[in-house]
C-alpha positions in Angstrom: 47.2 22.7 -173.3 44.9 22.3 -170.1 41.4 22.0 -170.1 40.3 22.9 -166.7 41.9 26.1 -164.6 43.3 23.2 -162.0 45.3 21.2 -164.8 46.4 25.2 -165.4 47.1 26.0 -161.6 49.0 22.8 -161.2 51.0 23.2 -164.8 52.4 26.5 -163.2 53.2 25.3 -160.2 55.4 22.9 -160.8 58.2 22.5 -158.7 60.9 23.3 -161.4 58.8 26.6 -162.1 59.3 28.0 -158.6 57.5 31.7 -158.6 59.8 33.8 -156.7 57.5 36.7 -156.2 55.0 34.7 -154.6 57.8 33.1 -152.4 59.1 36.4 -151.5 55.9 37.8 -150.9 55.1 34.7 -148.2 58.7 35.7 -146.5 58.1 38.8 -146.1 53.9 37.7 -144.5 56.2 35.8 -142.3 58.2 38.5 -141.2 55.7 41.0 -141.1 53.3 38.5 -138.7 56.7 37.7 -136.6 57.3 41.7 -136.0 53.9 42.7 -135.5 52.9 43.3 -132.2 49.3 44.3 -132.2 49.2 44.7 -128.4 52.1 47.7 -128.9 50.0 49.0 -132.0 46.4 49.1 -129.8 48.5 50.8 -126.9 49.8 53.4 -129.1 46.3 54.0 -130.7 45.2 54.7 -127.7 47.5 56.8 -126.3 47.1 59.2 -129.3 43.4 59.1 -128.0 43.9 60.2 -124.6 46.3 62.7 -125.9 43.6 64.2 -128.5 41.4 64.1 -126.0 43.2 65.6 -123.0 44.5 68.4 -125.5 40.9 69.3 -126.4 39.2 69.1 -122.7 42.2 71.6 -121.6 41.0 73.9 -124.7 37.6 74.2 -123.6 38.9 75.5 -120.0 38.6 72.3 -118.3 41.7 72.5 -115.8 43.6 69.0 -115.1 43.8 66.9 -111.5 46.5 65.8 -110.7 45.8 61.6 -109.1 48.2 60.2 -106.8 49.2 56.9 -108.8 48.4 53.5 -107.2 50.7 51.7 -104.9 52.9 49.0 -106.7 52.3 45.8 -104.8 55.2 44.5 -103.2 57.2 42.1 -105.0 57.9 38.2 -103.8 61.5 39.3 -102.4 60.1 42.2 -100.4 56.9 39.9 -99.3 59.6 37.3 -97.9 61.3 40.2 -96.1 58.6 41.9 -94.7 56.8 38.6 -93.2 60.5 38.0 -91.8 60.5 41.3 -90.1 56.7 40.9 -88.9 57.9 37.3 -87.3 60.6 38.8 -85.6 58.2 41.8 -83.8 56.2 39.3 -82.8 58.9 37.2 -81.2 58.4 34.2 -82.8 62.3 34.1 -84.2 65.4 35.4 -83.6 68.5 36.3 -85.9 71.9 34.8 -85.1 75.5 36.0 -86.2 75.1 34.4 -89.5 71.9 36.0 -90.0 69.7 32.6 -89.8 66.1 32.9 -88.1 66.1 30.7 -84.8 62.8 30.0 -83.5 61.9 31.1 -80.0 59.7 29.1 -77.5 56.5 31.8 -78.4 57.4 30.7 -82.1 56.8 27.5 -81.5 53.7 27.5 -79.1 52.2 29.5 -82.2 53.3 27.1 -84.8 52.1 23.8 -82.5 48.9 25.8 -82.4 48.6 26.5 -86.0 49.2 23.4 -86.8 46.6 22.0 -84.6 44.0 24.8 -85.6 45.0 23.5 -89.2 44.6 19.2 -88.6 41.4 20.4 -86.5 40.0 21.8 -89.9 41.4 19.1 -92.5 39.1 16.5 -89.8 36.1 18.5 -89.8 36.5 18.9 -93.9 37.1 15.3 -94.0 33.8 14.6 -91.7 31.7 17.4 -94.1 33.1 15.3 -97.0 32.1 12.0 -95.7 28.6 13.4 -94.6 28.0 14.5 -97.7 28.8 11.4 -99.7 26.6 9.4 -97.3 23.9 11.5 -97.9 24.7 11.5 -101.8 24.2 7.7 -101.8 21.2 7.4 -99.6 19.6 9.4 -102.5 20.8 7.6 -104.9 19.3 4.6 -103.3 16.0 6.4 -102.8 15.9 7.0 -106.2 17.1 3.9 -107.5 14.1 2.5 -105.3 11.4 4.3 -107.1 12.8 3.4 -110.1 12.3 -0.2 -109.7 8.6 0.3 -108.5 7.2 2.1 -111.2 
């Protein structure tokens, strides 16, 4: 006979004595947490909300607008496309027989220029960055300085 309730607990539990209502009942936890969805279940909450509520603003007379519905933004394929398109108004490339874009002589002033516009940036970064870290270290020597004379 056991003395304290976990000589009892562990007497019961013994793996010979497998419970199989408490197994099933863990399985079917399992389950239950692998179905749920609680993101479906708030959606559907509050959709019976809105409809309650819309039900019970058109009872009391109040009349309901109609609201144009938001643009979908472009996906990536369509993005692709429609800078393609935008390239070729500008003149930058053309389209050959196999439909491959060839770039023009505009196309590649612009893209000479670009990419000098963009090195011209990346230096003056690189300058900011290097004045800042000078400055960061004369403080730190300023400070270390009046460290050492108090």
């Amino acid at each position: 006979m056991p003395e304290s309730g976990i000589d009892q607990i562990n007497e019961e539990t013994k793996p010979d004595k497998t419970d199989a209502l408490s197994s099933h009942l863990l399985g079917g936890k399992k389950h239950h947490d692998e179905e749920k969805n609680v993101e479906t279940e708030e959606i559907q909450h509050l959709e019976k909300g809105t409809d309650y509520l819309t039900t019970l603003l058109l009872q009391q007379g109040v009349k309901e607008t109609k609201t144009k519905s938001k643009r979908i933004p472009p996906k990536l394929d369509e993005l692709k496309k429609m800078f393609v398109q935008n390239l070729l108004k500008a003149g930058y490339v053309t389209v050959d027989d196999k439909d491959r874009t060839i770039l023009t002589d505009d196309g590649k002033k612009f893209l000479d220029n670009q990419t000098k516009n963009a090195a011209i940036k990346v230096e003056l970064a690189k300058l900011k960055n290097l004045e800042y870290r000078k400055s960061l270290e004369r403080k730190a020597k300023s400070a270390s300085k009046k460290r050492k004379k108090k």
